[in-house]
C-alpha positions as CSV (number, residue, x, y, z in Angstrom):
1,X,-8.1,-52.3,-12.1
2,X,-4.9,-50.3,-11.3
3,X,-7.2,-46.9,-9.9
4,X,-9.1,-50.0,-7.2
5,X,-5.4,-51.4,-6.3
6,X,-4.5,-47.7,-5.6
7,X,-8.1,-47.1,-3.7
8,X,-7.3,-50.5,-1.6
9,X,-3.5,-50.0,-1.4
10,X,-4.1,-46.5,0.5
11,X,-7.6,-46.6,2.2
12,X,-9.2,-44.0,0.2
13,X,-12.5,-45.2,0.6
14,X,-11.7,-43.5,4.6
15,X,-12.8,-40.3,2.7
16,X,-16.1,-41.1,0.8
17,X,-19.0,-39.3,2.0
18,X,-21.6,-41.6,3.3
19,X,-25.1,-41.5,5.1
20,X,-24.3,-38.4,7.7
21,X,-24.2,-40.4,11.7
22,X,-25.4,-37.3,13.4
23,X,-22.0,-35.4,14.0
24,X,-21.0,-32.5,11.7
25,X,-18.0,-32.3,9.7
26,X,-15.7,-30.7,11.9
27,X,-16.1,-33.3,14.3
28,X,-17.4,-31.4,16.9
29,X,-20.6,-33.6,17.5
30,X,-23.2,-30.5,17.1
31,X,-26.4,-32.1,16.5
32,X,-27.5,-30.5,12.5
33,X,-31.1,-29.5,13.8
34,X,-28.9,-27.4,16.9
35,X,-27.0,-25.5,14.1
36,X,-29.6,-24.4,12.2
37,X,-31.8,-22.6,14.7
38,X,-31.4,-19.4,13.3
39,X,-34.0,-20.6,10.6
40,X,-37.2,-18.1,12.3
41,X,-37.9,-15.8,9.7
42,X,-40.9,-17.5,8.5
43,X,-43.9,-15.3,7.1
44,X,-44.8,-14.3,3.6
45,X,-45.4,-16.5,0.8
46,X,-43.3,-18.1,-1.8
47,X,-43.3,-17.8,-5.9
48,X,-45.5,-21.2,-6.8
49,X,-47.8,-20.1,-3.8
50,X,-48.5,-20.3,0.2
51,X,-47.1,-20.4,2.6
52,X,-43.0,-19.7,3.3
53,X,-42.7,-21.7,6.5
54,X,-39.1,-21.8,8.5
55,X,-37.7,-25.0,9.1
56,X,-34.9,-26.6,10.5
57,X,-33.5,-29.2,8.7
58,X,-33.2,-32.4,10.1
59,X,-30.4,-34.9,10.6
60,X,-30.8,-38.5,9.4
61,X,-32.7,-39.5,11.8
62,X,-36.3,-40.3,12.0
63,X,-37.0,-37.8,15.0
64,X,-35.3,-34.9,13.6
65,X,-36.1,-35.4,9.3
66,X,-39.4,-37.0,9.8
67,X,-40.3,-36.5,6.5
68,X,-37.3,-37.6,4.9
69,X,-36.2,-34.7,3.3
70,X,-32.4,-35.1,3.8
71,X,-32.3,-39.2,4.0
72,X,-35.3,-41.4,2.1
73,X,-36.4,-38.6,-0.2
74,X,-33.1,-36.8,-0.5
75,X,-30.6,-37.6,-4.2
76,X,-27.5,-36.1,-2.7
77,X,-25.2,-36.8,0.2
78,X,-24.5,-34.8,3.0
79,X,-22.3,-31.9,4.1
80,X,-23.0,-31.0,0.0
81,X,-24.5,-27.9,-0.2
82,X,-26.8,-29.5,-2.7
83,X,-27.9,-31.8,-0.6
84,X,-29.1,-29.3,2.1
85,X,-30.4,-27.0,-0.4
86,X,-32.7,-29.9,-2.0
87,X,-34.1,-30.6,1.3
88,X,-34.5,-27.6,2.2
89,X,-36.9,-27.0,-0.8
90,X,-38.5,-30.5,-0.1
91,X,-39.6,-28.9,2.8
92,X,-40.2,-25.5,1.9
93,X,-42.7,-26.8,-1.2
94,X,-44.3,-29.1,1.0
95,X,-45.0,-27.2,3.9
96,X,-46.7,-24.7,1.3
97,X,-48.9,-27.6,0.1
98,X,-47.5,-29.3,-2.7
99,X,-47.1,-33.2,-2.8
100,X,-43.8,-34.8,-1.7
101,X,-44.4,-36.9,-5.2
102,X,-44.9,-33.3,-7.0
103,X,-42.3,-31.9,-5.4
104,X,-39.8,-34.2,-6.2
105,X,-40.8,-34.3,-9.3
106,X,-40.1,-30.5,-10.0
107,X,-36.8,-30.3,-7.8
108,X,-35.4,-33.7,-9.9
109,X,-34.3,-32.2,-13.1
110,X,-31.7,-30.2,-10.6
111,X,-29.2,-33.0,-10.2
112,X,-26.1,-32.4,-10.6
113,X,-23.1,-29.9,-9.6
114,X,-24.3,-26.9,-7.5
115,X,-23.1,-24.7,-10.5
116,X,-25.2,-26.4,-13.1
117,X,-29.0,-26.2,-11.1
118,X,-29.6,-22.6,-13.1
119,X,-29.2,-24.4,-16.0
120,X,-31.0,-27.8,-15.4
121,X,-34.0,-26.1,-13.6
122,X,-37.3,-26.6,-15.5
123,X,-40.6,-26.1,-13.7
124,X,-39.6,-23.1,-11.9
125,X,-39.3,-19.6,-12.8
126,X,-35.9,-17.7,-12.2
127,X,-34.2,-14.8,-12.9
128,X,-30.2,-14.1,-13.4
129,X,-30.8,-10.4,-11.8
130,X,-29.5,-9.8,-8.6
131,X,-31.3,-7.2,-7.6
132,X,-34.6,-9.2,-7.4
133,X,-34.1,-11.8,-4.3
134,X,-37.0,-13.8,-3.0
135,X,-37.8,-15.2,0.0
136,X,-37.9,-19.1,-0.4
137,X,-35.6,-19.1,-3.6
138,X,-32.8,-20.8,-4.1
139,X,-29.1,-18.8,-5.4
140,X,-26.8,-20.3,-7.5
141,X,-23.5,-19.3,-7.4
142,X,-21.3,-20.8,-10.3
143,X,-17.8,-21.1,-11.3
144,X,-15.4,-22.4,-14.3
145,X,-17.5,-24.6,-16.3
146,X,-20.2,-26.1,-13.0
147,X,-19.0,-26.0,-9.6
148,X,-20.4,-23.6,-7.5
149,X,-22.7,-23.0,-3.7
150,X,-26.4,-22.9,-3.2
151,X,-28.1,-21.6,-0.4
152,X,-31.7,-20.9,0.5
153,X,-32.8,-17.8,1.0
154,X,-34.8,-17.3,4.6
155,X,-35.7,-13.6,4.4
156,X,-35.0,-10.7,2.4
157,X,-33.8,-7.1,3.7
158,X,-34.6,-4.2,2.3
159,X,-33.9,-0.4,2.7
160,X,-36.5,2.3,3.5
161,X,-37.3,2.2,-0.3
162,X,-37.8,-1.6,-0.8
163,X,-34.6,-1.9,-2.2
164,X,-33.2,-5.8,-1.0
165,X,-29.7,-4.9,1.1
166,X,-28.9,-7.9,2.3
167,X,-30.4,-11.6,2.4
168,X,-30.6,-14.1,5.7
169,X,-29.5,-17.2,3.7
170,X,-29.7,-21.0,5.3
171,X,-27.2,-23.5,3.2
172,X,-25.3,-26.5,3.4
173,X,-21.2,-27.4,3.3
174,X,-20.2,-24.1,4.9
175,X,-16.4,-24.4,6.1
176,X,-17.5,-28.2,6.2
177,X,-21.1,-28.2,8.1
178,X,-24.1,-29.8,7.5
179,X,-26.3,-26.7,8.0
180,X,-25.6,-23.0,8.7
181,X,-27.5,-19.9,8.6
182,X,-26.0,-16.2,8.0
183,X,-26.3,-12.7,6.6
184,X,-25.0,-11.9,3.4
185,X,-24.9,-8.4,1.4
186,X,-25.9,-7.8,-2.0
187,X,-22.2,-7.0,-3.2
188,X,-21.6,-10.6,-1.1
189,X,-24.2,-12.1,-3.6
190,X,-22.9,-11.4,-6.9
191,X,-19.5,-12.3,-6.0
192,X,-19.3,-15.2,-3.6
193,X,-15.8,-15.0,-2.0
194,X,-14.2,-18.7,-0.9
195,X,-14.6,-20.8,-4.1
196,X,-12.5,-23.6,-5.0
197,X,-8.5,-23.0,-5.3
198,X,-9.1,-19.0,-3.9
199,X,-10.9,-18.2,-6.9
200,X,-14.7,-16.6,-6.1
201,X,-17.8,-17.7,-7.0
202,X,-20.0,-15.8,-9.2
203,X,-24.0,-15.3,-9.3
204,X,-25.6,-17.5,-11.4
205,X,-29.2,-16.6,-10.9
206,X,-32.3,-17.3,-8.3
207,X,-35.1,-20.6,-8.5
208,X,-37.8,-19.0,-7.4
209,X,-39.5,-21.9,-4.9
């Protein structure tokens, strides 16, 4: 076909995203389980019940991802942000006791553009207020019609009144990494700067894990 002669005629296949080899995006060669060490803030439970455990996710390696969360079990490729964050909540729904097969199974309806999970999500509850973070869920950030960011949220902080002020967030694809972990502020939340072509990202809504 005349887009496979252009593919072949320039090498564009140089640029697919495959199975990640254990160097992050930037070419620096950080191992993924050294970058996200920041993950500690585990305590506290998460919305389908137990335990919130930290983790550190795992390159694709049978050391570091064990389990499989980000290779064998995982439906996305890496640096995508979707792909971390569905690990990430492989591990976070497991740890707190459900079945891998369960697990899956709730998290597979959740397939496609970051921007569209909100929307897809079935088997977990959610709320589109931003005021009403939880540790263990999962923000969507959306914009135009369904690209967007997800990220995971580690811990929530609040003010002397209980009011959330910021969240410690873990996520995927951030200025081209597999894994990174940061603080963000509430006014950060609802309006995700660095979207596509300059233009922000806004909140969709939290999965509640």
């Amino acid at each position: 076909s005349t887009i496979m002669s252009v593919i072949n005629t320039y090498n564009l296949t140089q640029y697919d995203i495959g199975v990640w080899d254990g160097t992050v995006a930037d070419g620096t060669g950080e191992a993924l389980y050294e970058i996200c060490e920041g993950i500690t803030n585990g305590s506290g439970t998460i919305s389908s019940g137990g335990s919130f455990t930290s983790g550190v996710c795992g390159p694709n390696n049978s050391v570091n991802d064990p389990d499989g969360f980000w290779s064998t079990h995982n439906i996305f490729k890496s640096p995508q942000c979707t792909w971390y964050a569905h690990g990430r909540a492989l591990q976070i729904l497991t740890n707190a006791g459900m079945s891998l097969d369960a697990a899956k199974s709730n998290l597979r309806p959740m397939h496609g553009d970051a921007g569209e999970w909100y929307d897809q999500n079935e088997n977990f509850s959610s709320s589109m207020n931003v005021n009403e973070p939880r540790q263990g869920a999962i923000i969507v950030w959306q914009q135009a019609d369904y690209w967007g960011h997800v990220a995971v949220i580690e811990k929530v902080n609040t003010d002397a009144n209980g009011n959330p002020v910021s969240v410690d967030i873990s996520e995927g694809n951030n200025q081209g990494r597999q894994c990174t972990t940061r603080t963000v502020s509430m006014d950060y939340v609802k309006r995700h700067s660095g979207g596509r072509r300059g233009v922000d990202y806004t909140f969709k809504g939290y999965i509640y894990l």
